[in-house]
N, C-alpha and C positions, 0 to 999 in steps of 0.2 A: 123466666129462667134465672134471669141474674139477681130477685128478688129470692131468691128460693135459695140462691147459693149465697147473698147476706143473710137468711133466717141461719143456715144450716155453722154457716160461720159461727155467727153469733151465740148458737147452741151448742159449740162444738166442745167445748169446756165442758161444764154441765151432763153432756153424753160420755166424753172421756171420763170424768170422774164415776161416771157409774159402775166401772168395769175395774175401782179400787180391790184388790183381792183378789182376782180373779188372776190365774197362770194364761201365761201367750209366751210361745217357741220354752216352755218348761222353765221358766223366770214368773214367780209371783209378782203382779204388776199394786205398786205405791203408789202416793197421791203424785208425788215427782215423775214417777213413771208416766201416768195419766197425761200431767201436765204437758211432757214432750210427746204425746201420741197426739195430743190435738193442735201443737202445732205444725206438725207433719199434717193434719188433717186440713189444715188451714193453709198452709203450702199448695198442696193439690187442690182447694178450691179456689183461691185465686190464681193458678192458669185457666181453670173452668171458665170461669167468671171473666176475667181476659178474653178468652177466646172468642164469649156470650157478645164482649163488649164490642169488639171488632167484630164482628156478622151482624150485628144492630146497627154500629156506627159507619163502618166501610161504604157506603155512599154518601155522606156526607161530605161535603167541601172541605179543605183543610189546606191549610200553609203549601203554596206551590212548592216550596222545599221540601217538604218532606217525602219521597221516595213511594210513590202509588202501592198497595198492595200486601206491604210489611203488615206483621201482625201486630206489633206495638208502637206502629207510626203515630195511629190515631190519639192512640192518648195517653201517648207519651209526646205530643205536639204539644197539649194543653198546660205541659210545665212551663214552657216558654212562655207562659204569662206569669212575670216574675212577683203580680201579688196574689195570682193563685197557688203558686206553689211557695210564699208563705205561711199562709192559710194552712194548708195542706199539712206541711210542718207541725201546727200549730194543732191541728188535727191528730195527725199520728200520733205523735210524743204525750197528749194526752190521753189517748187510748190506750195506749200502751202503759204510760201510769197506773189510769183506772185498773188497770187489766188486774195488773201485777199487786196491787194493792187490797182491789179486794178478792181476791183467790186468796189471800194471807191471812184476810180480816176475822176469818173464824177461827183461824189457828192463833191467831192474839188474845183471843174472846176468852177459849180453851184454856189458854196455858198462862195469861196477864190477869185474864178478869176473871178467871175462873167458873166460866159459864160453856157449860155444855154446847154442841152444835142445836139440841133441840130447844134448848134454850135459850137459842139466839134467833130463833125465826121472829120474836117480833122485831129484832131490830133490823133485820134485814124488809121486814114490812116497813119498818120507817126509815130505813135509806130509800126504798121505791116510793113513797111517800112523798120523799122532799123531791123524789125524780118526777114523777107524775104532778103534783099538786101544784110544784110554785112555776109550770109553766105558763099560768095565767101573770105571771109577776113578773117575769123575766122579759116576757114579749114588749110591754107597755113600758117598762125600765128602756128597755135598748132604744125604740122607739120616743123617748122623753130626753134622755141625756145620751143619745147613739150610741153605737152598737159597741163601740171601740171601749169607749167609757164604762159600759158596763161589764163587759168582758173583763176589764181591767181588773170591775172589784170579786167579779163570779172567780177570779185567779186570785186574787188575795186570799179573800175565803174559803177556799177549797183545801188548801194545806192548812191553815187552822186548825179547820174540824176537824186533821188527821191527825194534829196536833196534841190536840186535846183527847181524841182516842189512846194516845201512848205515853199519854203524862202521868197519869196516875189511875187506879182502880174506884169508877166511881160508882155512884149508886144507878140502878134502872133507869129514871127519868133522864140523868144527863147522859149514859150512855143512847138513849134512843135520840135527845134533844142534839149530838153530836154525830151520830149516823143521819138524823134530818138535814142538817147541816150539809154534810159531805153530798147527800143524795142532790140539794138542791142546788147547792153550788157547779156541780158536775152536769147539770141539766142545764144551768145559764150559761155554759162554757158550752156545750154541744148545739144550745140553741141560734147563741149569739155567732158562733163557727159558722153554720149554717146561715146566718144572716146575710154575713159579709163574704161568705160563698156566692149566695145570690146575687148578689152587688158586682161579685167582680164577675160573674156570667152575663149580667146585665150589660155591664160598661163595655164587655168582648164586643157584644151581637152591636151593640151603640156604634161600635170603631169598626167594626172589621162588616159590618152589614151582613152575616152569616149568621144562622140559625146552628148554634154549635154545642147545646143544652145538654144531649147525650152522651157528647165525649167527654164534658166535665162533669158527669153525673159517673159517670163507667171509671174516669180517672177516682173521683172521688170514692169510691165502692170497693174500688182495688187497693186504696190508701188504707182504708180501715181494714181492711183482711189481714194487710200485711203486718198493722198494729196490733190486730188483733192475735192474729200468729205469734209476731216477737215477743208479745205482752206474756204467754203462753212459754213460750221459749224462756224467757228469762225467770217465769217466776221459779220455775225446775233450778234452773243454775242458780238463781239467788236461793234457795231453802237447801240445795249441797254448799252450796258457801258458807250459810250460817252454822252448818253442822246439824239441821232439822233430822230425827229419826220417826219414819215414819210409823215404823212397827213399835216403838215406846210411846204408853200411854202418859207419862210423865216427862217433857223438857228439860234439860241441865238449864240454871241460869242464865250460862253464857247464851245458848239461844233463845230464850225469851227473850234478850237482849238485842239479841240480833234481829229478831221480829222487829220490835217496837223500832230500830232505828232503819227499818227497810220499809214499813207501813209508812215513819214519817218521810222516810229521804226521795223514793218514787214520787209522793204530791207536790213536797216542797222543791226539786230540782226541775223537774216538769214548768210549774208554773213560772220560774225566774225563765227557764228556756222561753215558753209561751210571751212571758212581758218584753223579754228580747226583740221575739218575733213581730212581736204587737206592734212597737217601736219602728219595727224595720218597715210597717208597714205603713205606717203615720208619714215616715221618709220620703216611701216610695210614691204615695200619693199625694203630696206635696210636691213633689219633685214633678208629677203628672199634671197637675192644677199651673203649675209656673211655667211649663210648657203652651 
């Protein structure tokens, strides 16, 4: 069930955006419009999802402190591991990036590079390209110079390639060679996240001798919903801020403008936040080892 309410998450964009044009309460519904019905969609599926996580996890052991019963004891217990819940951070705030960035990326495509939506499917084939292909690369990376370190550079690189998407209008090759990029980058950061998730679920059950796998997996499930949602929320408010008109087929400059510096500023603030957190976590496990 909670499987089924991260597919519907994760689709819920994609599904809202079908229903561009179409009238709901006698209001012709926009891509903006769209975007704020799927985070309301995503709002209602992580209480679903919640709910799913506590009747799965409520018999599980947990912190004698926390209050038997409560619906959000459970895992909301598992922030109090102060390196999972910067992980988690580290999690969100890139999702919520990704989100917001690419929901824009074909409205850049359109109105910067002057490339239709139909004529941007193969680049969106080779953003899922570098998403799918270089996880044979990433794995054996984390694994050779650890997880931290590689993360490190999967966070350098990722604002780059979005870098290079808004710098100037280039030819096919580098536009697809620069969505590879973003795709792979963003797959070393979700893989390497995931690594060091396991690590710190590992180090729990090590210390606390409790089998607690579920509540950090249910914590982690409801982390992404909720980025996923904001990511969703915010691209709405960021395309009214730029002055985006949905119903003109033609952009004023000023928001091409605004595009291109909201496509870069979501990867590039993101990952300084991420290298923050990265840091905080090198501290905080140092700080565990001196113990």
């Amino acid at each position: 069930m909670e499987s089924v309410c991260s597919l519907v998450a994760v689709m819920s964009g994609p599904i809202a955006l079908g229903f561009v044009g179409t009238t709901l309460l006698g209001q012709k519904l926009d891509r903006i419009h769209c975007y704020q019905i799927a985070a309301g969609m995503l709002a209602l599926i992580s209480i679903v999802s919640t709910i799913v996580a506590f009747w799965g996890t409520s018999r599980l052991k947990i912190d004698d402190s926390v209050p038997a019963g409560q619906l959000f004891s459970g895992v909301l217990a598992t922030f109090r591991n102060h390196n999972f819940l910067v992980i988690v951070v580290i999690y969100v705030v890139m999702v919520i990036a990704n989100r917001v960035s690419i929901a824009q990326i074909f409205m850049l495509l359109k109105h910067f590079h002057g490339r239709q939506e139909e004529q941007s499917i193969y680049l969106l084939l080779s953003y899922f390209a570098g998403s799918l292909g270089t996880l044979c690369f990433w794995v054996p990376l984390g694994g050779s110079i650890g997880p931290r370190k590689a993360i490190t550079l999967a966070l350098v690189i990722w604002p780059i390639a979005y870098g290079t998407l808004v710098w100037d209008r280039w030819v096919e090759w580098k536009l697809c060679f620069a969505t590879f990029v973003a795709g792979a980058s963003y797959c070393g950061i979700l893989v390497l996240v995931s690594t060091l998730i396991a690590e710190t679920i590992d180090r729990d059950s090590a210390e606390s001798k409790e089998s607690r796998e579920g509540l950090y997996a249910s914590a982690t499930n409801l982390a992404l919903q909720i980025g996923l949602g904001f990511g969703y929320f915010l691209t709405g408010v960021t395309l009214q801020a730029i002055g985006y008109q949905p119903v003109e087929p033609q952009q004023p400059d000023s928001v091409v403008t605004g595009l291109r510096i909201s496509v870069l500023s979501y990867p590039l603030l993101s990952s300084m936040i991420a290298l923050a957190m990265i840091w905080q976590y090198r501290r905080l496990e140092s700080k565990r080892t001196a113990i």
